[in-house]
N, C-alpha and C positions, 0 to 999 in steps of 0.2 A: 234599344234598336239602333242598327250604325246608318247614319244617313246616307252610305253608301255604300249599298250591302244590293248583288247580283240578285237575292232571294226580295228584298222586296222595291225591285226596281220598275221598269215601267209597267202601268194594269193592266198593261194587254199580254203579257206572262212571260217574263224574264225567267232562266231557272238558275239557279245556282251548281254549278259543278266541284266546285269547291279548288284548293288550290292545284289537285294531283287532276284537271280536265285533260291534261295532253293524254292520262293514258288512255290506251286503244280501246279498253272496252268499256270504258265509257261513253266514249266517242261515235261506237258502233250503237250502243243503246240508245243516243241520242240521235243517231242517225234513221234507226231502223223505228223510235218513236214518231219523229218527225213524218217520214214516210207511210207507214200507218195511219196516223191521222190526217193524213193532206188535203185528201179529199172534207174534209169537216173543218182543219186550221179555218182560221180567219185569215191569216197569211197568204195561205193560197186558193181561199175562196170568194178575196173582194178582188172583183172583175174591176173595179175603177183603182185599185193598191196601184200606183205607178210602181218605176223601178227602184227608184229610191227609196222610195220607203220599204219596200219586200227584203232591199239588201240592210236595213237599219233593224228591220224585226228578226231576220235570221242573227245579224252581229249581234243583238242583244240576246239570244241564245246560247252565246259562245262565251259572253264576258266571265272573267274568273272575279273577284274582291282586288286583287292585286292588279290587275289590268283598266278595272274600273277606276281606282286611286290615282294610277301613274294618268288617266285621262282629265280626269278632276285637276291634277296639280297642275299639268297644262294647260289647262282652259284659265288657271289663275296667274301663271306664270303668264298667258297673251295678255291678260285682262292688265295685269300690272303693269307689261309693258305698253300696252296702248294708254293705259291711265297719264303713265311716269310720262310718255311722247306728247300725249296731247298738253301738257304741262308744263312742257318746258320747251316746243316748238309756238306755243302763246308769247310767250316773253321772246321769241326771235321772228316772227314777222312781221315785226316792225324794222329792226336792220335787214330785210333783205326787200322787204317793198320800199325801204333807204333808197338802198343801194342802186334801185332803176330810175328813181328819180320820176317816176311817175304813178300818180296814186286813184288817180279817177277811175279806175275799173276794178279796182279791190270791191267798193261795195254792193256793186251790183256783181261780182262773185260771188259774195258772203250770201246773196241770194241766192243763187245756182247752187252753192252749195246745200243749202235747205232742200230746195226742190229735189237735188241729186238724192238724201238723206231720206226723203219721202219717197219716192219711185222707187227705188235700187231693193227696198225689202222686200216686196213682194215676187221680184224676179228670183233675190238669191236664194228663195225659202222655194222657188219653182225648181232652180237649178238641183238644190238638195235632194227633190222628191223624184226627179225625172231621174238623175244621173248618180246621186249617193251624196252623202255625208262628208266623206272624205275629201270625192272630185270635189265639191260647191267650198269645203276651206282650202285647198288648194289655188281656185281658181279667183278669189277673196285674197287670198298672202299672195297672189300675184300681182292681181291688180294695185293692189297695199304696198309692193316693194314698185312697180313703176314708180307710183305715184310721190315717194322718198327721194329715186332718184331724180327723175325729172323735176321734183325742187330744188336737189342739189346741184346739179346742170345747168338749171335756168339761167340766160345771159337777159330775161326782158319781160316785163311784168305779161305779156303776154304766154309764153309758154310756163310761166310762174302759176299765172290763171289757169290753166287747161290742167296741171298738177293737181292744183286743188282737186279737180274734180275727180280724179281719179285716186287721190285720196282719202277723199269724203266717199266713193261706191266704195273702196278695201274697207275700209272704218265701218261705216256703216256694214256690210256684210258682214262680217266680222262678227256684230254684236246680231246681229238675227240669228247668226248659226250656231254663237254660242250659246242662246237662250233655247233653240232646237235641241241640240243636242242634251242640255240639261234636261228637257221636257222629254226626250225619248228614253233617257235613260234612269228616271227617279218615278217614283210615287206622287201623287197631289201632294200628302200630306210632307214631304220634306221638299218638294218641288219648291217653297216657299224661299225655305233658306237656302238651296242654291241657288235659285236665281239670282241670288243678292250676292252671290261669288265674283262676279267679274268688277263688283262695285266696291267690294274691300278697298282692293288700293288706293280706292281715292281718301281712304283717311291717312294714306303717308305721303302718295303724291302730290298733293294740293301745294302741300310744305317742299316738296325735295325738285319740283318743277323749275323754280324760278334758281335756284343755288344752282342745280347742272346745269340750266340756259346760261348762267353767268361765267361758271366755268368754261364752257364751252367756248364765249367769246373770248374771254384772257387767254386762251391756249391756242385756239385753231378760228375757225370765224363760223358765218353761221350755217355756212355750207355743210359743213360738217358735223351739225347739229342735228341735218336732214338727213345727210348719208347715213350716220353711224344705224340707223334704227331697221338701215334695208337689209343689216346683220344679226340684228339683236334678234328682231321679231322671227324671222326663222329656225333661227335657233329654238325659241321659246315654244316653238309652234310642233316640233320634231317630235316631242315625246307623245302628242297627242296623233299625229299622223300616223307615227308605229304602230298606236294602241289599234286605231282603225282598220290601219293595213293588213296586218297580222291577223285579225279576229277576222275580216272579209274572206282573205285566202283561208283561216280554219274552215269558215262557213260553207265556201265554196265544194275543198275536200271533202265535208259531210253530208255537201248535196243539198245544203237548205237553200243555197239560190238559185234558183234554176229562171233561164231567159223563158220569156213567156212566147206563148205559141206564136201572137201577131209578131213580135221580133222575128221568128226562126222562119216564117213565109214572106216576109216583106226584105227581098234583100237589094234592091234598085235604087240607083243613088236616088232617085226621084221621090219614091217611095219612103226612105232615110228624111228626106229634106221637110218631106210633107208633114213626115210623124214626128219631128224635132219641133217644124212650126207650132203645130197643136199642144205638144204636150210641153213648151215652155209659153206657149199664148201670146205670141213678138203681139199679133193685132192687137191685145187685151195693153200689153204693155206700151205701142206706141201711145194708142191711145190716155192711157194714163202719164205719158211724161208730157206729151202735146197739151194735155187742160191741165197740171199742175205749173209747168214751166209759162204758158201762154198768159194766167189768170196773174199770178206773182209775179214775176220778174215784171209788166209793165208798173206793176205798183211802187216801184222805188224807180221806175225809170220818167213815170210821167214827171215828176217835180225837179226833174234837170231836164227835161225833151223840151224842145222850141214849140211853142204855142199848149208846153203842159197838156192836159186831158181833152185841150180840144182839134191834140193832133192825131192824123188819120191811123199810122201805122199802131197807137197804143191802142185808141179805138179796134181795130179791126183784128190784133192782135188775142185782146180778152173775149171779144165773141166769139170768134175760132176756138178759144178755151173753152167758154163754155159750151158750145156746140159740142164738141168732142167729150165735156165733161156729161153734158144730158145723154148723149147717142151709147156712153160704155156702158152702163146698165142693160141695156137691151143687145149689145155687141156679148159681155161675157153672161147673161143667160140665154143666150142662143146657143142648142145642141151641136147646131152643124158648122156657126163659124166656133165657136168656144166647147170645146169638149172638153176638156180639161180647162179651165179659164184660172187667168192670174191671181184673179179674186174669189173666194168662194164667197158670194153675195149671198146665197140661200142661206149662210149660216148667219145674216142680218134678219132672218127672222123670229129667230130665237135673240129672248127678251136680252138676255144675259150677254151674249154677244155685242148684238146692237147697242145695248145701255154702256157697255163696258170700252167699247170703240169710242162711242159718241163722247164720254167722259174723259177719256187721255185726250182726244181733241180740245176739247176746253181749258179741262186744266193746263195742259200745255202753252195753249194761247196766252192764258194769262200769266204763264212763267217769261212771256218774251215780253209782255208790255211791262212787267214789274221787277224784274230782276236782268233780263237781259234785255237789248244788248246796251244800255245805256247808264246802266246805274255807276258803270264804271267812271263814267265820267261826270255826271252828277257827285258822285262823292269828291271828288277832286275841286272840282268848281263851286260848289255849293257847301260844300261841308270843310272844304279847303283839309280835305286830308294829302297825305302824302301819295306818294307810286307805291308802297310799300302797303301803307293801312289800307289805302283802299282798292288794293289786291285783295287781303286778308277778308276783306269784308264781303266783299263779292264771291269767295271761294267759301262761305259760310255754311249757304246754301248749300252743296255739294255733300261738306264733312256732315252735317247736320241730317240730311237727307239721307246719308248714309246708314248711323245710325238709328235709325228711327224705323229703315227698312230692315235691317238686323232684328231690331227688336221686333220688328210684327212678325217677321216671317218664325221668330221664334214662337209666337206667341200661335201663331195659325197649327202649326203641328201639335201645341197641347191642346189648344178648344178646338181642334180639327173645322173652327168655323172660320171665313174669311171676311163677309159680308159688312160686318158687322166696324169691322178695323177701317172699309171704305169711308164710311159714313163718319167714323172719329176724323179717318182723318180731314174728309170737306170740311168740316168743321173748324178745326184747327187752321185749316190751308185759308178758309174766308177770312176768319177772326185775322191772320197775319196780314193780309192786306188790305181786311179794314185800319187795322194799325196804324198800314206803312201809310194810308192817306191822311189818317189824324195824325202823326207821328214825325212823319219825312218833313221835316221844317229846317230852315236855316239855322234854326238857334237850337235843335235837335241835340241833346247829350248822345255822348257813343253810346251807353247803356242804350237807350232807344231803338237807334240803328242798328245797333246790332241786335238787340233784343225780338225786334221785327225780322229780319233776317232769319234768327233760330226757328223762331215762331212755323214760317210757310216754310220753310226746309224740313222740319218736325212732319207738319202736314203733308206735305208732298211726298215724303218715304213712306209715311203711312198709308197712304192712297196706290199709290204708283204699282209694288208687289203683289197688291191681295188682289188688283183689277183685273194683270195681267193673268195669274191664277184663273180668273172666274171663268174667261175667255177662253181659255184652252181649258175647260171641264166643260165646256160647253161645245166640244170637237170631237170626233172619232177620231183617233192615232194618225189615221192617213189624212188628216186635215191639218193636225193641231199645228205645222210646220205655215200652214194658212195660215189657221188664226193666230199664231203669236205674231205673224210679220203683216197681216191686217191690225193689231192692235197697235203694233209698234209704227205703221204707217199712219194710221190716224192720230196717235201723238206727233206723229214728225209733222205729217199736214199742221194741226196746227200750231208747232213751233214755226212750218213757214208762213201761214198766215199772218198769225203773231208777229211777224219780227217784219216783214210785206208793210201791213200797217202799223205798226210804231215805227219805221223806218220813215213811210209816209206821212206821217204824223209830226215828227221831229222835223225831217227835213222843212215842213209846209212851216209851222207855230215859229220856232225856233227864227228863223230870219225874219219874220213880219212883227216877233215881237222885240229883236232888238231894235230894227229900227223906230218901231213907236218907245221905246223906253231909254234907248243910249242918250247922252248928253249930245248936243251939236257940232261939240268940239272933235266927237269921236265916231258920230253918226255914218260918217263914208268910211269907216272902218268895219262896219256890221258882217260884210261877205267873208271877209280873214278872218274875223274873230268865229263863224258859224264852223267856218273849212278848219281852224286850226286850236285845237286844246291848249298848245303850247302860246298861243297867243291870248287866249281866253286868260289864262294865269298867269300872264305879265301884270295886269291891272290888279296893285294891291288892295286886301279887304278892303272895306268901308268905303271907296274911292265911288263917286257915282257911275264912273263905268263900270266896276263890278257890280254893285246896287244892280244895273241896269240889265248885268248879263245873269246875277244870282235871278232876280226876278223872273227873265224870260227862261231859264231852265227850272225854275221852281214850278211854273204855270202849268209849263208842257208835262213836266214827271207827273204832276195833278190830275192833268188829264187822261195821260197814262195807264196809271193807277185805277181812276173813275172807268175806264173801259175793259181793267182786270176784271176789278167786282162786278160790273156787268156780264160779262163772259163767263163766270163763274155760277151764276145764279142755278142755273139747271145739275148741277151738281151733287147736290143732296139727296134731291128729288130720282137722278139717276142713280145711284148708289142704291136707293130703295126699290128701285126696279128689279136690279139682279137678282138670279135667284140667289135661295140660303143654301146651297149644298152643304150636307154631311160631309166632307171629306174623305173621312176613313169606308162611307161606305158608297164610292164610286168605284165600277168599276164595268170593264165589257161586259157584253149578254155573252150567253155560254150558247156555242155553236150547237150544243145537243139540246139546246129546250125550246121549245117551241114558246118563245116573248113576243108578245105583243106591245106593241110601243104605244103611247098616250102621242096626242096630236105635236106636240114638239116635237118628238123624235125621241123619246127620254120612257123608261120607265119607273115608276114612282114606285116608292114602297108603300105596302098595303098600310103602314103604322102614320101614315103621313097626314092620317087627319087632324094629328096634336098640331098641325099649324105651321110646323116647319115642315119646309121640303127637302126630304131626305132622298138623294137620287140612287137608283139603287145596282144602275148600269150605268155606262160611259154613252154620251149624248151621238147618235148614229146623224147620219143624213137626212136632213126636216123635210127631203123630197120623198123619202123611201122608208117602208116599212119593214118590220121583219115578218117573213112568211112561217 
């Protein structure tokens, strides 16, 4: 069976017209089928189907095998070029935050950028559903080419800053709609192994990142390291826009999209304005950027603020966070202010959902105290590796994780089971950073290091695919665009929580223990040597200043680490929460039979007393029944 075949593409009923669909009488029988059945479609009989999704259910009616392909090769073509950018833009932002000569607000960007990373999925997986497929990557590769060029323009680390962000929403959108897209247009059971499509590249770009950053500066500078990419990536993006474009206008001609009735009587700009607020949820979404931004960002700021945490503005700052963060729950399950809301919360009641969020939050977390953002420099100072090895080492994780998620998703389409692969991999992901804390020592052989490294990279691919899987089997069609960008945000939240606190953590340990450990001689030197790597590695091996400064970075990685494995703990335990889906046999309820849905929202197969849960429809709405 071809993993990318119109006949067994999404289960809510792709058809295959084969390659000859342009001719007319085909086109009239899929026309006048359509139409026949309308009144019965699920298409045109779920009253909450926004527009977006009604236009992705008609285009998957249209796609041919060949139009499906040329979409697929572009979704890998963006994936590689954003792999190769993000790759080789690493290795130059350091000459262009040079080149301003000011460096104190890069890390509290590198926060913003988190936060930005975490908020930005659940709007653009709204914009998909509201407005289409198409519009929501268009308006992603825009915000994605700003944000290129306003790095390559920037004359001042401040409009430098403000790029970031608006590179981190392209980026980030970018990877929600490409995981949409895959999920509208495949089966569960091969859903696995594309998802893992845009992650290929990182087994050649990890390597081919640092060679083009270096090229780049020998020939041109790093301006142009930024520019080149506000060409490449549209270019790469074109073949999959056609594909869109073309199959929208088929769909149109044959009359499977038709504007719905509230459109066709509400036509007052007022009207316009009202039904854009609702069905993108601006309220649902302030409210979400105001308690992620307000909670994190003071947490890297209190340990450089004047009087630290017992000043007012950080203080007054995280309450407001969390006020906003307790009061959205009740904002997006209210009918009247949230009709359509940015988060579909109700799908936290189902186990599978809930387990499957809560679980990339953690795991997450503990990829920032353990692997990012600091090991980079730990291996340098403590392992006294080079710029080179200990690049290599830290892009481990990535190549390793890659693999690992090739292999499950291969493995999920033959045992059609997925569950099962979470639970190896918590297993595998704990074991590695038990490891890294027995293991990470100064007198550490590379076998070691690195061998912990493959370790929770192995686990992390293994976990990471089959979660996201479980979550959107756990969605009705017109949701799943929710719940892959609720799962993808609660990993993001806790990479920003994670990296909030080891930020806070390093910054506080790290200067309190050099001064208790530096020699006298070198003791008023502690504030340069914390601010600057390149100073930290002037002081050769064995020297007691290094002694003084391996010790206080050995301490702090330790504690690090101790707060992985903690944050990890519920991991296991949630994996066995999820449910077990059958794979092969999810699928919609059939609009002609009168189903009855079990208290979840799910109907079970009658065979499901063997002890697996074998689901035997696709999971509806856990507020609503079928009549």
């Amino acid at each position: 069976m071809p993993l990318i075949d119109p006949r067994t593409g999404p289960s809510y009923g792709a058809i295959d017209h084969g390659e000859n669909s342009r001719d007319y009488e085909q086109d009239r029988l899929l026309r006048d089928e359509y139409e026949t059945e309308e009144e019965e479609s699920e298409i045109s009989s779920l009253g909450e189907a926004q527009e977006g999704v009604r236009k992705i259910e008609a285009i998957n009616m249209t796609w041919t095998t060949r139009s499906l392909m040329i979409a697929y090769v572009s979704i890998f073509l963006m994936a590689f070029c954003t792999s190769l950018e993000s790759q080789t833009v690493m290795s130059l932002s350091a000459y262009a935050t040079s080149a301003f000569s000011k460096h104190s607000l890069i890390s509290t960007v590198l926060v913003v950028q988190n936060v930005v990373n975490a908020v930005i999925k659940p709007p653009m997986a709204k914009v998909a559903d509201v407005f289409g497929r198409f519009e929501a990557f268009c308006v992603s590769i825009l915000i994605y080419i700003l944000g290129y060029i306003q790095m390559a323009a920037s004359t001042n680390v401040q409009s430098y800053a403000s790029a970031q962000i608006f590179y981190s929403a392209g980026s980030t959108g970018l990877q929600i709609l490409q995981q949409v897209f895959i999920a509208d247009s495949s089966d569960l059971l091969n859903r696995a192994f594309l998802a893992v499509l845009p992650e290929f590249p990182f087994l050649v770009t990890v390597w081919l990142g640092p060679t083009i950053a270096g090229a780049v500066l020998r020939s041109s500078s790093w301006r142009w390291g930024y520019g080149m990419w506000a060409i490449i990536l549209p270019a790469a993006f074109l073949p999959l826009a056609l594909s869109l474009l073309l199959n929208q206008r088929k769909a149109r001609r044959l009359n499977l999209i038709k504007a719905s009735k509230k459109m066709k009587r509400r036509r007052s700009f007022f009207a316009i304005i009202r039904r854009t607020w609702y069905d993108l949820d601006v309220g649902g979404l302030t409210l979400l950027s105001a308690a992620v931004t307000l909670i994190l960002v003071p947490l890297t700021l209190a340990a450089n603020a004047k009087n630290g945490w017992k000043n007012t503005s950080i203080i007054v700052m995280i309450v407001v966070g969390v006020v906003c963060l307790c009061f959205m729950p009740f904002y997006e399950t209210s009918k009247k202010l949230a009709p359509k809301p940015l988060l579909s919360l109700h799908l936290l009641k189902q186990r599978t959902a809930l387990a499957g969020c809560a679980l990339a939050f953690w795991y997450f977390m503990a990829f920032y105290f353990s692997v990012q953002p600091y090991l980079y420099s730990y291996l340098q100072v403590v392992q006294n590796y080079d710029v080179a090895t200990a690049g290599r080492v830290t892009q481990t994780f990535a190549f390793t994780s890659t693999i690992a998620a090739f292999s499950v998703s291969l493995l999920i389409k033959y045992t059609r089971r997925y569950r099962i692969f979470i639970t190896i991999g918590c297993v595998i992901y704990i074991t590695g950073l038990a490891l890294m804390l027995l293991c990470r020592k100064e007198n550490a052989s590379h076998l070691q290091v690195l061998g912990t490294q493959i370790l929770v990279g192995c686990g992390g691919g293994l976990l990471n695919v089959p979660v996201q899987l479980g979550v959107q089997a756990s969605a009705s069609h017109q949701e799943v665009a929710a719940a892959t960008a609720m799962f993808l945000t609660s990993m993001e939240m806790g990479g920003a929580v994670g990296a909030a606190i080891s930020g806070a953590v390093w910054t506080h340990s790290i200067p309190q223990k050099l001064l208790k450990y530096l020699p006298e001689e070198t003791k008023s030197q502690a504030a340069e040597i914390f601010g600057s790597l390149a100073k930290a590695l002037e002081y050769p091996m064995g020297s007691p200043t290094r002694i003084a400064i391996n010790r206080s970075y050995q301490e702090t990685m330790n504690r690090l680490l101790t707060l992985a494995l903690i944050v990890t703990l519920p991991l296991i335990p949630l994996s066995l929460v999820m449910e077990n889906y059958k794979l092969d046999k999810v699928r919609e309820p059939d609009p002609n039979r009168n189903e009855e849905l079990e208290p979840n929202g799910m109907q079970m197969s009658p065979n499901s007393h063997d002890g697996e849960d074998e689901l035997l429809v696709r999971p509806k709405d856990s507020h609503k029944r079928t009549n």
